[in-house]
N, C-alpha and C positions, 0 to 999 in steps of 0.2 A: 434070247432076250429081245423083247420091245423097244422100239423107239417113238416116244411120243413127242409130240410140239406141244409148247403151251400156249397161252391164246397170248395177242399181240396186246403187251404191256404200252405202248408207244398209239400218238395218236393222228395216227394215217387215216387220209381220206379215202373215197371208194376205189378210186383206180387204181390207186397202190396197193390196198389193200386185195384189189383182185389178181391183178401182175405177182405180187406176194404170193398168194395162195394158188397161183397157176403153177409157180415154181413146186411147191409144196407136194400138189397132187402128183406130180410123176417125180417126188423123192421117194426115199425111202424108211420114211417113216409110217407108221404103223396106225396110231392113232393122233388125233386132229382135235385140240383144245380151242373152241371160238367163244367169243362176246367179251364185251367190255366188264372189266372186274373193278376198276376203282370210282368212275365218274360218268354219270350218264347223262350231261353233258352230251360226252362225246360218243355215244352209244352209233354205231351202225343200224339204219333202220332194218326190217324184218324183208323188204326189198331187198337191200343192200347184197344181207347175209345169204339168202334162199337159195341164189345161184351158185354159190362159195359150196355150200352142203350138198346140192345136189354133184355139185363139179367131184370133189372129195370121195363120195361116197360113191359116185362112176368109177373112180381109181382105186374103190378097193380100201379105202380109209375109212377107220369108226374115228367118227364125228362126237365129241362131245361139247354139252352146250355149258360155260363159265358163268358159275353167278356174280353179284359182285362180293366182296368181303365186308362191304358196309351194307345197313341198309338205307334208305331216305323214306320218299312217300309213298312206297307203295306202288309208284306205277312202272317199274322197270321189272316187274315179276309176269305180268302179262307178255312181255314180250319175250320174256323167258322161256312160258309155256306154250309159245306159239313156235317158236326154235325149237320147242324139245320134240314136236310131232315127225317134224324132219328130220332130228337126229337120233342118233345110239344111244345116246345116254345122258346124266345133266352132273357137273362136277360144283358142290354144293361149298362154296367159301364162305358162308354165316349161316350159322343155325336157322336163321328164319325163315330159309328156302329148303328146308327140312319139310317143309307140312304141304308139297307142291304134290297133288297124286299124280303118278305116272308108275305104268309098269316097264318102262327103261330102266337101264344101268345107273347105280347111284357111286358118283366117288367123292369122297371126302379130299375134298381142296387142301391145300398147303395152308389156306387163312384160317383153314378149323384148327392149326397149334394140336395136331395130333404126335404129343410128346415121350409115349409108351405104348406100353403093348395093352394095356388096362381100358385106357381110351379107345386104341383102337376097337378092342372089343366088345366095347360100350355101344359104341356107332352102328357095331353091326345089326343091334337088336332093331334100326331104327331099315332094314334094310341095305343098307352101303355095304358093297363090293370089293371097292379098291380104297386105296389111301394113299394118298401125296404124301410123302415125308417132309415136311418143313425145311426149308433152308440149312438149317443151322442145329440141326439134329445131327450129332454124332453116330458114328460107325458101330457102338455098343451100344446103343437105344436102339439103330436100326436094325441090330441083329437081332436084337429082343421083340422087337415088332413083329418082324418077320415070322421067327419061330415059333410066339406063342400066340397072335393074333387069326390066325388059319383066315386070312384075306389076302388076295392081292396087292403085292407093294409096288409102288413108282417112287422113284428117287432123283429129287432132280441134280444131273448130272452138269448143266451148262448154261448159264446166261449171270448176267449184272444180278445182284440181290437186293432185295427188297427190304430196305432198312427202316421205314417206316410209312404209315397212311394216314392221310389226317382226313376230315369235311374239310380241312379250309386248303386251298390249294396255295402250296409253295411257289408256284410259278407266278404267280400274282405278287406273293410275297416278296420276292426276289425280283421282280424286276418294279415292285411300285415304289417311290421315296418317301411313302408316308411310314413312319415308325410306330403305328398303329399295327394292331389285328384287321382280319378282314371283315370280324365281325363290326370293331369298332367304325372301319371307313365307308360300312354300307355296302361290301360287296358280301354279295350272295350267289347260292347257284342258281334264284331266281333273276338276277340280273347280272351275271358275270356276261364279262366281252369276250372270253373266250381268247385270252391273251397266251394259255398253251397252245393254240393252234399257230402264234407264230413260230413255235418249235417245236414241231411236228416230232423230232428226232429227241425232245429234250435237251438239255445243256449239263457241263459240268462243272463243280466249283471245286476251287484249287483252297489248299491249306496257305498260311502263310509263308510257309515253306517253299511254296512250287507246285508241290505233291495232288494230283489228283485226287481227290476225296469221296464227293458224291455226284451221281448223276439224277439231277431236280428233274422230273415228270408229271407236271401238272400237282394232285394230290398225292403224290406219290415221290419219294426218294430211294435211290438203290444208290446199290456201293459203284465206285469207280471201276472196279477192278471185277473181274471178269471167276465167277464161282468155277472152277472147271475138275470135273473129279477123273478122267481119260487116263490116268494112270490108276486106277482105282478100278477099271470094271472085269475083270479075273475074278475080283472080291467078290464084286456084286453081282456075278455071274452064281460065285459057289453058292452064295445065302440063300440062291435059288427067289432075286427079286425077278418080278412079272416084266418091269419096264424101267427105264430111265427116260429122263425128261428135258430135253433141250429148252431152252426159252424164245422167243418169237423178238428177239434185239435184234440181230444181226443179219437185215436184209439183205446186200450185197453177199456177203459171204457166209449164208445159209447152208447153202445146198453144198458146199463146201463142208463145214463143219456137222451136219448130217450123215456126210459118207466116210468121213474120218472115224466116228463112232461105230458106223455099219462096219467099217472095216477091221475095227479094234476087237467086235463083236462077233465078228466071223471067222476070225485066228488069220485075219489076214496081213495086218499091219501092227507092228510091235508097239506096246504101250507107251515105250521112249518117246519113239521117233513121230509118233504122233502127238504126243506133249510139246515134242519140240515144231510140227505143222502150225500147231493151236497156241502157243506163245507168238509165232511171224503173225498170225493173223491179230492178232489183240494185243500188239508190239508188246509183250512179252506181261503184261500186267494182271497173274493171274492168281485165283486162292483155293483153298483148301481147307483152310483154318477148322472153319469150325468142325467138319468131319472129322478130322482128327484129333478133334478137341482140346484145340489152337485156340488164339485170338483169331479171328475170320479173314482176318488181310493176309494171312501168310500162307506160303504155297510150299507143298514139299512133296 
């Protein structure tokens, strides 16, 4: 089985982003998910990225290029097709980059809500290859996918979850003290300041409780707590999936939590004891839920 990266949810600038992806190329991962998926805002220019893909694709990585899962005006589709000549393949997160021609590899994103196997073989007719399993897809949806869709499945195994995406960005929300909308205070993405880039990393909010809850990312909130399925892949080895999918959160301790899968992967390292690696690094905050078709906060 496969190890994929998904592209970086978080909004790092260039140097980080290449330091990031230096690490990357001589991991051991398989395929290489890039481009901004929520807010093109924050988009890496076609500079930026060029060197990232040839770097990757030296090491031996297929490179696929992320749409986003919204659309806007139109113009972040150009730079789309300008990245997909460079790379492998283009992973389509809204229908509307459906109609892009290339004869690359086509995968249906996690944001195309691919919740059967019915869907899944719908998409195929459209060309698509592969398919993200969604977040919060269950263990017998994915069996069903698997068996009766005759495509390659990716599952993602490892990062924060993606709890919702708006146009209007929460980070604005959250740190402005007007009790307005952003639409009502006159921010737009034609004149936002760009107030996510003073947290690059994102932030968390706490419940009244204490309790870690969510972590706000711009247009973007994921959960607290860390998706992680590592005692799960025997499973997901038998169903005979193509690949599992780490997420691009966890810069420091990437290449770390990369080799721990590789190694769960290769009958090297027992699914326990590496549950118990992957709870020290994410001080113990981790779920399951919905794979086992749980509430999503809970780990077992």
């Amino acid at each position: 089985m496969k190890i994929s990266l998904g592209p970086v949810p978080l909004n790092w600038g260039k140097e980080k982003l290449l330091s990031f992806y230096g690490h990357v190329a001589d991991s051991k991962v398989s395929n290489v998910y890039l481009g901004e998926v929520t807010c093109p805002k924050r988009e890496s220019s076609i500079d930026d990225l060029m060197p990232i893909i040839d770097m990757l694709r030296e090491k031996g990585k297929k490179v696929y290029i992320s749409s986003y899962a919204l659309t806007f005006d139109g113009l972040e589709r150009g730079n789309i097709e300008a990245l997909l000549e460079a790379s492998d393949g283009l992973e389509i997160n809204n229908l509307a980059f459906l109609s892009i021609k290339t004869e690359k590899e086509l995968v249906a994103g996690p944001f195309l809500n691919v919740y059967n196997w019915r869907a899944a073989r719908y998409l195929s007719r459209f060309g698509i290859k592969k398919v993200v399993i969604p977040w919060e897809v269950g263990r017998k949806s994915i069996e069903d996918i698997v068996e009766k869709s005759d495509l390659n499945i990716e599952v993602v195994a490892h990062g924060h979850l993606p709890v919702a995406l708006s146009r209007e960005c929460y980070t604005v929300r959250s740190l402005s003290s007007l009790e307005v909308s952003c639409q009502e205070a006159g921010i737009s993405r034609s004149n936002c300041d760009k107030e996510c880039f003073q947290h690059p990393e994102g932030f968390f909010l706490k419940a009244i409780s204490g309790e870690l809850v969510f972590k706000i990312n711009g247009p973007q909130v994921f959960s607290a707590k860390v998706h992680c399925l590592i005692e799960h892949m025997d499973y997901l080895k038998r169903l005979k999936v193509e690949s599992i999918r780490i997420e691009s959160q966890l810069e420091e301790d990437i290449d770390e939590v990369i080799n721990i899968y590789r190694e769960v992967l290769d009958n090297q390292l027992n699914e326990k004891k590496a549950g118990g690696r992957l709870k020290a690094l994410c001080s113990d905050d981790l779920c399951n839920g919905f794979f086992l078709g749980k509430p999503g906060w809970e780990y077992q």
